[in-house]
N, C-alpha and C positions, 0 to 999 in steps of 0.2 A: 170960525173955528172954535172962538171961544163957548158959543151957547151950545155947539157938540162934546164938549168936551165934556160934559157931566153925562153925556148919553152913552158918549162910546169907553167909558170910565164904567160904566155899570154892564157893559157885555163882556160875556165869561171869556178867558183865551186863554191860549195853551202857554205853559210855563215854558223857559228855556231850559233846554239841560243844568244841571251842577255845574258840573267840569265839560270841558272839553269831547267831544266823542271821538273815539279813532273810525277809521275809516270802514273796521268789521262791525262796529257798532251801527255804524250809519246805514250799512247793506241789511241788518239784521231789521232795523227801522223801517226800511225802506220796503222791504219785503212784508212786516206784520202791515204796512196802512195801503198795500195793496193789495193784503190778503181781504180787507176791509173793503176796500174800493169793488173789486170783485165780489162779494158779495153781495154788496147793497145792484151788483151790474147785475145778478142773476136773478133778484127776488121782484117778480112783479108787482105792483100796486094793485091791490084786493080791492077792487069794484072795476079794474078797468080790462077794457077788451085784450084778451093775450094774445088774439092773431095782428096788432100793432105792434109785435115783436120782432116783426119777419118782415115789413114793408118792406119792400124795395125804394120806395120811394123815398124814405128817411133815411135810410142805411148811408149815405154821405154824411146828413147833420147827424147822426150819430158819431161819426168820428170826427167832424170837424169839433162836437161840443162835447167828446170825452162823455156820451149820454148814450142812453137806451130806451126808445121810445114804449113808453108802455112798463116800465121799469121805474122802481124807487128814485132814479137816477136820472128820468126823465129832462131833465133843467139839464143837467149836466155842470158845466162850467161857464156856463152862460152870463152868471152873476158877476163874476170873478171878471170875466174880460170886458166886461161891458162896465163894472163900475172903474174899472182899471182906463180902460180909455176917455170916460169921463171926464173923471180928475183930472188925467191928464192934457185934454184937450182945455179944460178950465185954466190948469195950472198955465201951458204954453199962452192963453189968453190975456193972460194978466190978472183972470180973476180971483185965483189964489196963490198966495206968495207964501213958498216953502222953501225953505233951507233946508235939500233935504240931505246934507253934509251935518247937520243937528240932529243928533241924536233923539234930541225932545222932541224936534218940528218933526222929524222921520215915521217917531212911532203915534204921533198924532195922523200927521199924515194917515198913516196902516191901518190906525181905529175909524178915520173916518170911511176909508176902503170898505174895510170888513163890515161897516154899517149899509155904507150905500149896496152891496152885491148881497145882505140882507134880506131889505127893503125892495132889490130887483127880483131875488129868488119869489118871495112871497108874490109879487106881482104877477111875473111870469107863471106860476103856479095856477093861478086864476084863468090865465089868459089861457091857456092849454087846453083846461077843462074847458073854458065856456067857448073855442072857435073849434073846437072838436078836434083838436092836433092830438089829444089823449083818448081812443074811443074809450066808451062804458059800456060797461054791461048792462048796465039801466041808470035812467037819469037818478035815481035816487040816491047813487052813489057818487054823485059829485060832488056834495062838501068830502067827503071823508078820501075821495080823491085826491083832490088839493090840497088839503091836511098832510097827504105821505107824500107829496111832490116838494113840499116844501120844505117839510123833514130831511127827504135826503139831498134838497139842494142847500141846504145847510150845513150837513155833514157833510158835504164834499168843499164846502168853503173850510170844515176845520181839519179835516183831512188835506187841506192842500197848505194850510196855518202847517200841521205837527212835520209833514213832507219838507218844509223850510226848514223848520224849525232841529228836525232831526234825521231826516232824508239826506239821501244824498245829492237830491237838488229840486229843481220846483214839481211842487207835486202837477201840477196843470201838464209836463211836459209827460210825465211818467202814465200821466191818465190816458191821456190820446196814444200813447204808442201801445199803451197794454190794449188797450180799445181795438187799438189796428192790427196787433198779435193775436188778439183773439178772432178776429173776424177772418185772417189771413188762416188760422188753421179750424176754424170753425165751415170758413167754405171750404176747406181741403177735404174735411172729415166726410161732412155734411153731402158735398154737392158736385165736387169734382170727382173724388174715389165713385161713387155709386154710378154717376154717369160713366165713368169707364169702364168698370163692370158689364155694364147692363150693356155697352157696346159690344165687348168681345161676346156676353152671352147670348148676344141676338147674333150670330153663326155668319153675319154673310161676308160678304167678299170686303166690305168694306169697314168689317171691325176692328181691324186694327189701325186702320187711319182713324176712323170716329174715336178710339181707346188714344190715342195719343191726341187729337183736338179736343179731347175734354181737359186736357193739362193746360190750354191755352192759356185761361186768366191766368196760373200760376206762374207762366213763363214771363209774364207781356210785367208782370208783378218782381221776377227776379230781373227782366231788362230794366226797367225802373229805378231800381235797389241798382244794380252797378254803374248806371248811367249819373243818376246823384252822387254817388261816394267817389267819382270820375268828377264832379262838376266843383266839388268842395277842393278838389288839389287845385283848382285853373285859377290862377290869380296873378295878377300885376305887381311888381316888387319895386317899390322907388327908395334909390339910397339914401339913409338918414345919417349923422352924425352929431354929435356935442358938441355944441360952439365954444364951450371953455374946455373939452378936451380933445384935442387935433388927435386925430388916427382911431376915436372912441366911435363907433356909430354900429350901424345894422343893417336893416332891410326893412319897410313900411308896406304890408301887407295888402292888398286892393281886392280882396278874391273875387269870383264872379260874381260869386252868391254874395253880394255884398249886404243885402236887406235879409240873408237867408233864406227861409221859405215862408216869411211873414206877407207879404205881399198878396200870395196865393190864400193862404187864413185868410186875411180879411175880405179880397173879393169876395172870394166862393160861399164867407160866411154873409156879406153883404148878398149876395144871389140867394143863398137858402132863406134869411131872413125875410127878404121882401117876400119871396113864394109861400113862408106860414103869414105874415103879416098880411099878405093879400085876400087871405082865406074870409077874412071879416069881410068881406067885399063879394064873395059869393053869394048869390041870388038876392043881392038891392035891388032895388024897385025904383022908379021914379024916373027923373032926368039922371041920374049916375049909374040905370043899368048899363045903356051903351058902351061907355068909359070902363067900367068893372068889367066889360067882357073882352073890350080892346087891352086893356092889362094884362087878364089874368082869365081863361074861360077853366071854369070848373066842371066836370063831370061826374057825377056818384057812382064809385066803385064799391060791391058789397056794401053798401049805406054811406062810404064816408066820400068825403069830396074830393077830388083829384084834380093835381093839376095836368091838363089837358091841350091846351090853347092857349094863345096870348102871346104879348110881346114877354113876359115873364116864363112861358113855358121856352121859348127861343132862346132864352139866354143860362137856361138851364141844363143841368146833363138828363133830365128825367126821361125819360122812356114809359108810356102809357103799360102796364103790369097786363103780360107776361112778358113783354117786350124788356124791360129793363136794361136785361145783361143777356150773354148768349145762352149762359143756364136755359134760360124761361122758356126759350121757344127749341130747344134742339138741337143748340150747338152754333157756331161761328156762321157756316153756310146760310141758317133759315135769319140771324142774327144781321147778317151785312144785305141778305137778300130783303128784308123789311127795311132795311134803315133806306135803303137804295129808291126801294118804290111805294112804299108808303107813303100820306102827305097829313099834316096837321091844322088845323083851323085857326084860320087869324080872322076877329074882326075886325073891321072896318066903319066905324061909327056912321061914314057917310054911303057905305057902299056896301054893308053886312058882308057877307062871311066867302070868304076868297081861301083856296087849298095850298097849302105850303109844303114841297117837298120835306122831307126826313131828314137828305142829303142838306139843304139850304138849312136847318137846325142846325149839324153839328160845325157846318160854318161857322153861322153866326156866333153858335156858344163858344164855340173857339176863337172868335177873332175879338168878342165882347171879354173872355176873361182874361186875355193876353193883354187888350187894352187898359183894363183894371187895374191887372197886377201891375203894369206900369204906373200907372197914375196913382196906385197906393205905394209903391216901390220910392215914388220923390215924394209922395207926402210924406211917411216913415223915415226917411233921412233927416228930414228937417224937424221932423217932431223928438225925433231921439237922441240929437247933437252929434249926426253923422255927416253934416252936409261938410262943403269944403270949407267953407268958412271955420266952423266949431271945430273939424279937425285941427285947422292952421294952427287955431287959435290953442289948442290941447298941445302941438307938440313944441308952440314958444314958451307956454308956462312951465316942460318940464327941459327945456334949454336946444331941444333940436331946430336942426336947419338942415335945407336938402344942399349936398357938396355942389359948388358952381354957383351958388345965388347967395343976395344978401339975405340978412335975418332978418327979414321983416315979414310979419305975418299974410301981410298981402299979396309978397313974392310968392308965399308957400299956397296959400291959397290959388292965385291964379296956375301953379303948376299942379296942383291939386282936382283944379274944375276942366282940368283936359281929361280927368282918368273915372274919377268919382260919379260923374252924374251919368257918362257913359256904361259905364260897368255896372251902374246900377239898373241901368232903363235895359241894358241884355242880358243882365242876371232876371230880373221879374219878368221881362216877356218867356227867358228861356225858362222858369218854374213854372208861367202862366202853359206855356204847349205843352210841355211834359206830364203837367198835373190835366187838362185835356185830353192827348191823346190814349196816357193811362187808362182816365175814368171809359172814355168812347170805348176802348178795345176789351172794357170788360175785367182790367186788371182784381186780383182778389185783394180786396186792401182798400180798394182804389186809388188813383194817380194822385190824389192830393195825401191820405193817409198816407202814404208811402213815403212821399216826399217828405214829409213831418215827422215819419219814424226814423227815415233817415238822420234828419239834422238834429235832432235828438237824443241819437242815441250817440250821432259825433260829439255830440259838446258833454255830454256824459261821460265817453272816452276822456276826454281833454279833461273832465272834472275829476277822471281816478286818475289820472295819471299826476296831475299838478298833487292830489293828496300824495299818494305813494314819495313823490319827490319832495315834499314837504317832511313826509315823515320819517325821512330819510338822511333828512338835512337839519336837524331841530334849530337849528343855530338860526338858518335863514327865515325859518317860520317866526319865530319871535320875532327877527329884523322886521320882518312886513307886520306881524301883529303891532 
């Protein structure tokens, strides 16, 4: 930390406000660096292909990375969570020791962040261009490519800096739901209206059922939306009290969504990432063709590679273009009538290439990111001092105990590991299906976008409502300042 500190002491950062901001200030904030973020979403990078705009195939990692492929924005937020997880997997390792209750050790900490998500942007930039995840309009425009991918994954590291800084909360969370607001009424506009049109104006018997199935994604997109804002009330309540004051206590909150919709992030982002990371593995040669196709089989679509095959297309939500979504081919009917009897190619290193149902796909993608999301849902507790233990351990330093048991932290603990690790392993499977079934039925948004708009825009709620009560209360703000 200390040979950083002369590096991350000479990168530029955004100042903190003067004074204090009220709460219209922070929305007035909040609004100009999204008016920014939006911008930089809509201007394409000059030299690169603009029908990378419209993929269907990326159109998930676009929302899961707050990005726009083919866009100045391309990286997205890539940097930011990936150097974020880093550290902290470092830090939970032993290898770095931060107090991050120190003020000093905190914002060192934050300079070493903002260096390494950097150092990833510029990386990532390169790697883009040269696995071909950004097409070009001609190879000669690949330095000046990576030149503006880096650019604006930059800007969106200090754009999500001023969003802390003077936002009304992280700029990361504001990115991905504006990302999922715009693509929810960008297909509205776009793709659902026309197609209902064009239903009724083809006269036949069946236009006004085809005029109401083209509303489908939007529907399957607001069942999603009330199904999560339903999932955030369902929680476990275990009685707390103050051991030095009899009759003082409350209620300890357990909800379902106990990891919230992080769980489903990091699968779906661990699933997209290996499917562009695999892309380098497209047409080797030697002893590791075999292997490269039992992975991941690639196909050229319009010139760029697709993923097609493999155990990595299986555990994917992709659909070979026009197939996608039910847009692409006609509607829900020609959309479940392909997924039904189509089949997919898997290799077999020892026994070449064997046809895999459609139906066997959205299985397995579904039963592999359900399992994920569990498996990231206990690692996420323990990495973040949610498990039973660290809670115990939280609620004897500020004097509670559950009524009926002694104070000892291992009592609370062990009443703690009957509710905690359960609730967490049916909250992440129950985000892992929902964020599945969504994506499968074609929601506009998609099931994971949604799911993230959703918990986002709650804890946004929760964050104007604690201002307004704060600012309403001056007395008690200062107590907590």
């Amino acid at each position: 930390m200390s040979i950083l500190d002369s590096i991350t002491g000479a990168i530029p950062g955004i100042r903190k406000p003067l004074q204090p901001l009220t709460t219209r200030d922070k929305l007035k904030w909040t609004g100009i660096i999204m008016g920014v973020y939006f911008l930089l979403f809509s201007i394409p990078a000059f030299g690169s292909n603009a029908t990378a705009l419209n993929q269907p195939a990326v159109q998930l990692a676009n929302i899961i990375f707050a990005a726009r492929v083919g866009s100045l924005i391309t990286v997205g937020i890539t940097p930011i969570v990936l150097s974020s997880i880093v550290l902290q997997l470092l830090q939970g390792a032993g290898f770095l020791k931060i107090d991050m209750q120190d003020p000093e050790q905190k914002a060192k900490m934050q300079g070493v962040q903002k260096l390494a998500a950097i150092v990833i942007a510029l990386i990532e930039a390169v790697i883009f261009v040269k696995i071909g995840y950004v097409p070009l309009a001609a190879s000669s425009f690949a330095s000046l490519v990576t030149l503006q991918l880096a650019i604006g994954a930059i800007a969106i590291i200090y754009l999500d800096e001023s969003m802390a800084k003077y936002g009304i909360t992280s700029g990361l969370n504001l990115f991905i739901a504006g990302g999922v607001a715009y693509s929810i009424v960008a297909g509205t506009i776009t793709i659902i209206f026309p197609e209902a049109i064009a239903a009724i104006q083809a006269g036949t018997t069946a236009a006004i059922p085809n005029a109401i199935l083209a509303f489908g994604p939007l529907f399957f997109a607001a069942i999603v939306f009330l199904i999560s804002i339903y999932a955030y009330d369902i929680k476990v309540e275990l009685p707390i009290a103050f051991s030095q004051l009899r009759g003082v206590g409350g209620r300890f909150p357990i909800p379902l969504l106990y990891t919230s919709v992080l769980p489903v992030i990091l699968a779906t982002s661990f699933i997209l990432s290996m499917s562009v990371w695999a892309r380098a593995l497209a047409g080797v040669g030697g002893s590791l063709a075999n292997t490269a196709k039992f992975i991941a089989l690639f196909q050229s679509v319009n010139g760029q590679p697709t993923l097609s095959g493999g155990i990595l297309y299986l555990i994917s939500p992709i659909f070979p273009s026009p197939y996608a979504s039910p847009y692409g081919i006609g509607g829900y009917s020609a959309y479940f009538s392909y997924l039904a009897t189509h089949t997919t190619q898997l290799f077999i290193p020892t026994g070449g290439f064997v046809l895999v149902p459609e139906w066997i796909h959205i299985i397995f993608y579904t039963i592999v990111l359900v399992l994920l999301c569990i498996v990231f849902g206990k690692f996420w507790i323990e990495m973040t001092g949610q498990s039973p233990k660290n809670v115990a351990s939280q609620l004897q330093d500020v004097g509670m105990q559950i009524p009926g048991f002694r104070r000892d932290p291992r009592i609370i603990e062990n009443v703690l590991n009957k509710y905690i690790p359960t609730v967490a392993v049916l909250g992440s499977g129950f985000v892992g299906l929902l964020a599945a079934l969504a994506t499968l039925t074609g929601a506009v948004g998609t099931g994971v976008g949604i799911l993230l708009t959703v918990g986002i825009m709650y804890m946004v709620y929760q964050q104007l409502e604690r201002e307004n009560a704060l600012a309403s209360m001056p007395g008690v703000e200062k107590l907590l300042s």
